[in-house]
N, C-alpha and C positions, 0 to 999 in steps of 0.2 A: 408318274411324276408326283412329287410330295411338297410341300413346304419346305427350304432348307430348316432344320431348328439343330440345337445342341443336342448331345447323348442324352440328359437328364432331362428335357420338356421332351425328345423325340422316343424315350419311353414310356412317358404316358400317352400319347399319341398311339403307340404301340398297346397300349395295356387295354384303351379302349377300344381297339381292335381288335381284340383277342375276346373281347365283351360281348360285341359287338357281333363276332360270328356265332358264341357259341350260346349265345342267352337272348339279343333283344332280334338279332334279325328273323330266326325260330319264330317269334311269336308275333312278329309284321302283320303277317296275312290276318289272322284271327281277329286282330285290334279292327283290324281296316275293315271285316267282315260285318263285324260288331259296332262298329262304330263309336267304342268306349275307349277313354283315357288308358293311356297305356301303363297302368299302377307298378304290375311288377317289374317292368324293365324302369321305372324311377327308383324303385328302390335298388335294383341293382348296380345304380349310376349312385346314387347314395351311398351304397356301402364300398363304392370303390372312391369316394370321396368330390365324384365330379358333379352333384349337385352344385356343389360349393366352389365349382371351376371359376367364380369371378368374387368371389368372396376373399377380400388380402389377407392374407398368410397371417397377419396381427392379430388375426380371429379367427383363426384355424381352419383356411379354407384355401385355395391353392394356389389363389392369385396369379391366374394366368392372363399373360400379354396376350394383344388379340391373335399375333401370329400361330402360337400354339391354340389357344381358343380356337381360334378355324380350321385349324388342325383337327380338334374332338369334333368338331360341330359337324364336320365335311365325313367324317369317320363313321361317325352314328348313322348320318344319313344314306349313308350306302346300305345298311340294314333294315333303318325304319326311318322314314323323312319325318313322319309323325313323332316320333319319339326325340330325334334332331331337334323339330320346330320347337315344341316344348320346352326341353333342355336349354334353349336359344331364348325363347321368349323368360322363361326364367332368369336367367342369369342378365340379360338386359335388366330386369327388375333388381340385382344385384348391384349391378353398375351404380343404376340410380339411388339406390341405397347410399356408394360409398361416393357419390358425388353431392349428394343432397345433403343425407341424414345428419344427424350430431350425434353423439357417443354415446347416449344414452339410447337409441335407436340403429345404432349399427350393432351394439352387445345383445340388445334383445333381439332383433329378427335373424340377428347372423348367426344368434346360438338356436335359433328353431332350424336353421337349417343344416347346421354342421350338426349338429346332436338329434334332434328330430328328423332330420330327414322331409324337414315341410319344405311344398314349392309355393311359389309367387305367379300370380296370372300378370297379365297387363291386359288391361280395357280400355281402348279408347274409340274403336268404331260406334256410330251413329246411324241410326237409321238414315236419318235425314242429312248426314256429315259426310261428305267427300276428305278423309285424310290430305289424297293430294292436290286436292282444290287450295280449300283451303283449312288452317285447323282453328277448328269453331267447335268447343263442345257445347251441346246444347244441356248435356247433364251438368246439374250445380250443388256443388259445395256452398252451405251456410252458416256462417260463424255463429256458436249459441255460447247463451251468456257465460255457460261454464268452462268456456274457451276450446271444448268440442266443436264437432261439423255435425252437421246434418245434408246428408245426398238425398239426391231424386234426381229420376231421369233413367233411359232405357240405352243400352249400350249392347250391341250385335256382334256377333262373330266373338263373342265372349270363348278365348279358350282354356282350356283345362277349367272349365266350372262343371261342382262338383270335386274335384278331383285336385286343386290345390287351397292351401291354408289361410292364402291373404289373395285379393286382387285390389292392384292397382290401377284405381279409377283414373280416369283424366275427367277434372271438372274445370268450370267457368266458377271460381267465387263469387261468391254475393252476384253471378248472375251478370257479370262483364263480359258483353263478346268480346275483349282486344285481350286474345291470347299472351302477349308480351305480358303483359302485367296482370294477367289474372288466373294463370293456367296452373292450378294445384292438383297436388297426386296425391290421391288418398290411399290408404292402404288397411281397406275394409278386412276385417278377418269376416271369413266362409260362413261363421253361423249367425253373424248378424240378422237380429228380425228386420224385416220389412225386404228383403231380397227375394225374388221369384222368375224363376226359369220356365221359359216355354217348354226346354228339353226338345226341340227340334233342330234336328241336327242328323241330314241323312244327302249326302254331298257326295259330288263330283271323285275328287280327290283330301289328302289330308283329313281321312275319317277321322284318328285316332287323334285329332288335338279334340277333336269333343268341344263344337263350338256353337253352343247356342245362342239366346237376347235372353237379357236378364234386368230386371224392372229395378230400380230402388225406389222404395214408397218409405221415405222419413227413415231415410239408413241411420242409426247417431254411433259415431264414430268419438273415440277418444282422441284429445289435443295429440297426442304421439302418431297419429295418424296420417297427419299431414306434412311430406317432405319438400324441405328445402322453404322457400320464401315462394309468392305468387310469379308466374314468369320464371322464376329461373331455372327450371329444367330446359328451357329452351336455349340456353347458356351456356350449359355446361357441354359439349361436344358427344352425349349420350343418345341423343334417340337419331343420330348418324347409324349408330351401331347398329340399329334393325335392319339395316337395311343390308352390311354386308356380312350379317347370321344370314341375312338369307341367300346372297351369293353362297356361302359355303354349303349351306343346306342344298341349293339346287346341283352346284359342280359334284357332289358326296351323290344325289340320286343318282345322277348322269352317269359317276363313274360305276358305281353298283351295276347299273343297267348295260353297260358298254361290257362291265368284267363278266356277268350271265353271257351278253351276247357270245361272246369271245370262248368262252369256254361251249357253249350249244353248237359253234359252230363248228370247233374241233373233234366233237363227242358224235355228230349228227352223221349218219353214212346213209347217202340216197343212192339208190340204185337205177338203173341195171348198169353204174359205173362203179359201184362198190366205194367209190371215196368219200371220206367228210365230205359236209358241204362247204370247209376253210380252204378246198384245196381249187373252188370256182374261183373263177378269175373278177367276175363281176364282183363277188363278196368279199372279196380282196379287195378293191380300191372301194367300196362302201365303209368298208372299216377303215379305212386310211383316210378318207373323210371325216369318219366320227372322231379318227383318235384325235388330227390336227385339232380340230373345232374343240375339243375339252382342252386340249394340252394350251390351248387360245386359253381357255376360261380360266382354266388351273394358274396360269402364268398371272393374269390378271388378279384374280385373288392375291395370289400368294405376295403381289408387288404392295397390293393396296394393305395389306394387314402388316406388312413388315414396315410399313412407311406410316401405322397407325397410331403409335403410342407419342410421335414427335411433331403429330398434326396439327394443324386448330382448329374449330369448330366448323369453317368454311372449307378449310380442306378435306377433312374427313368428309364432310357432305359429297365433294366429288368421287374422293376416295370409294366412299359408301354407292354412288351413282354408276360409276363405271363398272365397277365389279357386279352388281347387280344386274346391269343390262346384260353386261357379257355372257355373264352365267346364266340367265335366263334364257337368252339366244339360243346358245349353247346346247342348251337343256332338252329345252323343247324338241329341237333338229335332233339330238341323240336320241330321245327316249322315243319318237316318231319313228323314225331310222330303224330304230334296232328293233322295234316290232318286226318293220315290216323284212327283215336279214330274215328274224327264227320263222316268218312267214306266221300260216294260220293258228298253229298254236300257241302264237305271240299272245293272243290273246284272250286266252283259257285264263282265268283267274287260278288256278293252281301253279303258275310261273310266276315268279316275282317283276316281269318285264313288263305287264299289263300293269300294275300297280305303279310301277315308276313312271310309266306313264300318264298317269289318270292326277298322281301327286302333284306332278311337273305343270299339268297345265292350267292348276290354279295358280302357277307363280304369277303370271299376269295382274293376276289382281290383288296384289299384297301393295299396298303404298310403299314409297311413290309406283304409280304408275310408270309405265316404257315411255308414254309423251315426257311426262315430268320428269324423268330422269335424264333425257335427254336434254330438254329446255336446259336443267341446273348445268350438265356439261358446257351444253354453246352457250352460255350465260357466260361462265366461268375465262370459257376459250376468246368470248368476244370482251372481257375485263369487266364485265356489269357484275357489282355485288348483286347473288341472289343466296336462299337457303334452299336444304330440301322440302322444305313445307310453307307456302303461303297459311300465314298466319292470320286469322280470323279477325275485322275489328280495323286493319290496319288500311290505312290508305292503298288502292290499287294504283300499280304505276308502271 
């Protein structure tokens, strides 16, 4: 089951498919071994022009609607969820680009990406910061007199550091906790002095986004660095969108893991019956389990992203809520499942099926959280305006 899309977005869909087996999923395992940013397979996404998958077309980038967008993002992931989440967390940083920025900052960072080949991080975890509590950066942006920033403050689960061009900070200006009106995105380039990484980073699942805590001590950042006005990235209908990159990111492990299973099961012959183990009856309606339960998630995505470009900022948050849960549900019970179908050598690290599982069950802890994302649903169902994010600063109510 696919996304419906047209001939012309459903062969890039295709293309990055065809990438996708023969270049980034090959080098999965090593990444996740190694626990380092996945470089070559960015640039292979580069030279096939999908860095710049949210990049509009007016800047020579491909300008894809999110329905095809979750199309690449779901695609990638079935090969590398690492190189997916990246790809995802990037191009989020695109968005806010072309929702934020002004022309003078959509020419410049859009031509480092279409011509360069540079990626974009996004930081906004805290040590001390619950995302889906609420959003309270403790790191601060401070206006100096040459109409530059200066950062400080320490920011966790920093990923692709080392390994992309710019990251975009989330800071509190001049030091206001009320997120509404003070929540600016900087957009630190990599070699700025005063930045320092622990470089600890040896995790669960999701090695290969390479994600450590990373200090700013007196960052000075140029006036072009700061987008949009204070507050208004929480305006603009974009940080919905992380949340259903990672619906596609998890439906895309799921099905990778479900399409091994399927194929181990018909390839496997136990004896002393001599037949595959696809021709047991048991493994039979275990798979008919898994397929319903993705074809669940699959459906769900593919509603919320075709229903995404005509939303507003309160819908897409459900939008973004539902597809998320689902896909995570989903996820989890397959990549669990399908271990235990290929049984003990499910998990050998030399199978891809140990990996998708280990990826999957970090999804729990990506914001919003399963509580939060649930709240914003019955929220929504019982007609109480909420968002996806309790906003720091603001009265509790």
């Amino acid at each position: 089951m696919r996304i419906e899309l047209d001939p012309a977005r459903q062969k890039l869909v295709d293309r990055v498919d065809e990438l996708t087996r023969e270049k980034i999923a090959p080098r999965a395992a090593q990444y996740d071994r190694d626990g380092k940013n996945p470089v070559e397979s960015w640039r292979d996404l580069w030279r096939e022009g999908f860095l710049a998958a949210a990049v509009p077309v007016a800047h020579g980038g491909l300008g894809l609607d999110m329905a095809t967008y979750a199309g690449v993002i779901r695609t990638v992931a079935r090969g590398c969820a690492s190189t997916a989440m990246t790809l995802h967390m990037h191009s989020t940083v695109m968005r806010f680009i072309d929702a934020l920025g002004d022309a003078a900052q959509k020419r410049k960072y859009y031509a480092e990406v279409v011509e360069g080949g540079k990626l974009f991080g996004s930081w906004g975890s805290e040590p001390a910061v619950s995302l889906s509590r609420t959003l309270a950066m403790e790191t601060v942006a401070r206006r100096d007199a040459d109409g530059g920033l200066t950062v400080d403050g320490v920011k966790h689960f920093c990923t692709m550091t080392h390994g992309a061009a710019y990251y975009m900070a989330w800071c509190a200006l001049d030091g206001d906790p009320n997120m509404s009106r003070s929540l600016q995105q900087v957009l630190v380039p990599a070699d700025s002095p005063g930045m320092t990484s622990d470089d600890r980073w040896d995790t669960l699942g999701m090695r290969a986004t390479y994600s450590p805590s990373v200090t700013f001590r007196g960052v000075r950042c140029a006036a072009d660095a700061a987008l949009g006005r204070p507050g208004q990235a929480l305006t603009v209908g974009v940080v919905e969108g992380f949340a259903l990159g990672y619906a596609a990111v998890y439906v895309g492990v799921a099905e990778g893991a479900l399409e091994f299973t399927l194929d181990y099961a018909k390839q496997r012959v136990v004896r002393p019956e001599n037949i595959a183990v696809a021709q047991d009856p048991a493994v039979q309606i275990h798979v008919g389990d898994l397929q319903v339960r993705l074809d669940a998630a699959e459906l769900v995505l593919a509603d919320s992203a075709a229903r995404w470009e005509d939303a507003d900022m309160v819908q897409r948050g459900l939008l973004a809520n539902r597809a998320k849960w689902v896909a995570t549900e989903a996820a989890l019970y397959v990549t669990s499942k399908a271990v235990q179908i290929v049984g003990g050598r499910g998990s050998y690290r030399e199978l891809p099926i140990e990996r998708a599982f280990r990826d999957v069950r970090t999804a729990t802890l990506m914001p919003p959280t399963m509580d939060r994302m649930l709240q914003g649903i019955g929220q929504m169902a019982l007609g109480i305006q909420g968002g996806m994010f309790k906003v720091g600063g603001e009265p509790k109510g």
